[in-house]
C-alpha positions in Angstrom: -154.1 57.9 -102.1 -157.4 56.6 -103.9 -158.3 58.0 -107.3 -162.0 59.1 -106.3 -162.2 60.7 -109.8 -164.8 59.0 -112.4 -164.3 57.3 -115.5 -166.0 60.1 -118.5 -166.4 59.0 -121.6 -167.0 60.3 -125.6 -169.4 57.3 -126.3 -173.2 56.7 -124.5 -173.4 53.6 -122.8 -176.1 51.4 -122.2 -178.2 50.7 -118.8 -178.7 46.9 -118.1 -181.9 45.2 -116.4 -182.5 42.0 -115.7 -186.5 40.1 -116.1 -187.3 37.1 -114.0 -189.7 34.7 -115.5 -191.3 32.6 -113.3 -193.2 29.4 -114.3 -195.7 28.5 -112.0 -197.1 25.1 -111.6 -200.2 23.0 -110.1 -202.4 20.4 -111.0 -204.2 22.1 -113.7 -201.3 23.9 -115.9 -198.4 25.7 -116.2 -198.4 30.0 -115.4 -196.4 32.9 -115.5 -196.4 35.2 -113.0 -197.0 38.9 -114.2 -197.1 42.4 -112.8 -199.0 45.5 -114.3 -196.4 48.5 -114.5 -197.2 51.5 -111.8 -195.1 53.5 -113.9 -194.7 54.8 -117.3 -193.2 53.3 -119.6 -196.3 50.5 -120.3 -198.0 51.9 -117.2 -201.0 49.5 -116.3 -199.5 47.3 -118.9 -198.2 43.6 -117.7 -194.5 42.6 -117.8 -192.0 40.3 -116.2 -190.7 41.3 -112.8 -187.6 42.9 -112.9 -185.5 46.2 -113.2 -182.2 48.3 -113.2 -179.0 46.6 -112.0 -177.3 48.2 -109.4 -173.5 48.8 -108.9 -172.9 46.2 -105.9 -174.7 43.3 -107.4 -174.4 40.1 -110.1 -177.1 39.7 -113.2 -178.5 37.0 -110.9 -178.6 38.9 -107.7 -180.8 41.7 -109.7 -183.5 39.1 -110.8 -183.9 37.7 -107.7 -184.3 41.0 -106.0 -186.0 42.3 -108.5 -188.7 39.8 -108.2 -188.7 39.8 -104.2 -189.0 43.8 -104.6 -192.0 43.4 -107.0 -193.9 40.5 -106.1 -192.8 39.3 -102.3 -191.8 35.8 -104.0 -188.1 34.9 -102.8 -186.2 32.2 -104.7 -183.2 30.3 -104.2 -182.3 29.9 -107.9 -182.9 31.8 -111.3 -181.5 30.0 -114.5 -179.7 32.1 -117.2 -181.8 32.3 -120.1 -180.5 34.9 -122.8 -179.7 38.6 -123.6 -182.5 41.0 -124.8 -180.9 43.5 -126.6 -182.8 45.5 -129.9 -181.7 48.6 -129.7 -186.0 49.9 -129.6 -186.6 47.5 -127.0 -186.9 49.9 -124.5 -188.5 53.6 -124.9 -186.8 55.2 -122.2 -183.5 54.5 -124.1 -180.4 52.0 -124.9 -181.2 48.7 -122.0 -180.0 45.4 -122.2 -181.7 43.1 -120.3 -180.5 39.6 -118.8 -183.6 37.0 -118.9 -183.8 35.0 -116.1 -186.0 32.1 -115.3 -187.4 29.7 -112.1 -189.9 27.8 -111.4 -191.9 27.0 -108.7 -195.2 24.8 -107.2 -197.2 28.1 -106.8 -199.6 26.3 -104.3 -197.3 26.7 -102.1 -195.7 30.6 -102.3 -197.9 33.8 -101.4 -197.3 36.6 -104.2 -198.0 40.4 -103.4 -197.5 43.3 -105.7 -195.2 45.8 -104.5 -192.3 48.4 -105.2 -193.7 49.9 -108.8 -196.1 47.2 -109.5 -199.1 47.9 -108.9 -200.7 44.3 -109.0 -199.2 40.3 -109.3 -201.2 37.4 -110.8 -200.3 34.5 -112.2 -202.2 34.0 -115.9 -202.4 30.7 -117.6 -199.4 30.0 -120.4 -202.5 29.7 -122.7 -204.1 33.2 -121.9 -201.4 35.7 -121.5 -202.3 38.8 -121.8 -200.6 41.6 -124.5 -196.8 41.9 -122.6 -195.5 45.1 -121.9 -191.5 45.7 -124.1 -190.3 42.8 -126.1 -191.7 40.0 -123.2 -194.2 38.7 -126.1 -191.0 37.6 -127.7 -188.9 36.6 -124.5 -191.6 34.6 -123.4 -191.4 31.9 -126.1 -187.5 31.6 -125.3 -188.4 31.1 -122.0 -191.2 28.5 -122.9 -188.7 26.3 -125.3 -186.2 26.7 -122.5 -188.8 24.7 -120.4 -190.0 22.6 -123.5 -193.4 23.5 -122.7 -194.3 24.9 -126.8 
């Protein structure tokens, strides 16, 4: 007979998300793609794509769905690129996020906001706006990662 009882604990535990950055290029320069928050916290504020890991599913299964969810874009592969993880990072509480990366010819992929973002653009490396969290420090991991600063 299956044990259907769950695990409890004495200690809090933390959630874990996962951010897709994706780098989008064409013949003028290099962009990230961005969505503005539907939802508190950061509401209307721009961030990655990217969200709460669920049960069934790897780190890189959550980015990649994460980003389909908020911006239609479907990508074969995501690269690893570190563990965001102060403590304050988050307001709703303790997350630790896995920082994904692709990137892509955006001539040639459609975006559309969706799920809780309320808008998708793509913004010029050179003019991102103020970042939602801790992206204003993921992104320059993610931009040394691609040696592009």
């Amino acid at each position: 007979m299956e044990n259907k009882e769950k695990y409890c604990y004495d200690y809090p535990r933390p959630a874990f998300s996962c951010d897709c950055v994706v780098i989008g290029r064409d013949s003028h320069e290099e962009s990230v793609l961005l969505i503005k928050r539907g939802r508190e916290p950061y509401k209307d504020c721009w961030a990655f794509p990217g969200g709460f890991l669920e049960m069934i599913e790897t780190l890189e299964d959550c980015a990649k769905r994460e980003l389909e969810e908020e911006t239609g874009l479907i990508v074969e592969n995501v690269s690893f690129v570190c563990i965001a993880d102060k403590p304050e990072r988050d307001p709703r509480g303790r997350v630790i996020s896995g920082i994904f990366t692709t990137e892509i010819d955006r001539t040639k992929f459609s975006i559309k906001a969706n799920d809780d973002a309320s808008e998708a653009h793509w913004f010029p490396i050179s003019k991102l706006p103020e970042l939602a969290f801790d992206h204003s420090e993921i992104i320059l991991k993610v931009l040394k990662y691609w040696n592009l600063i």
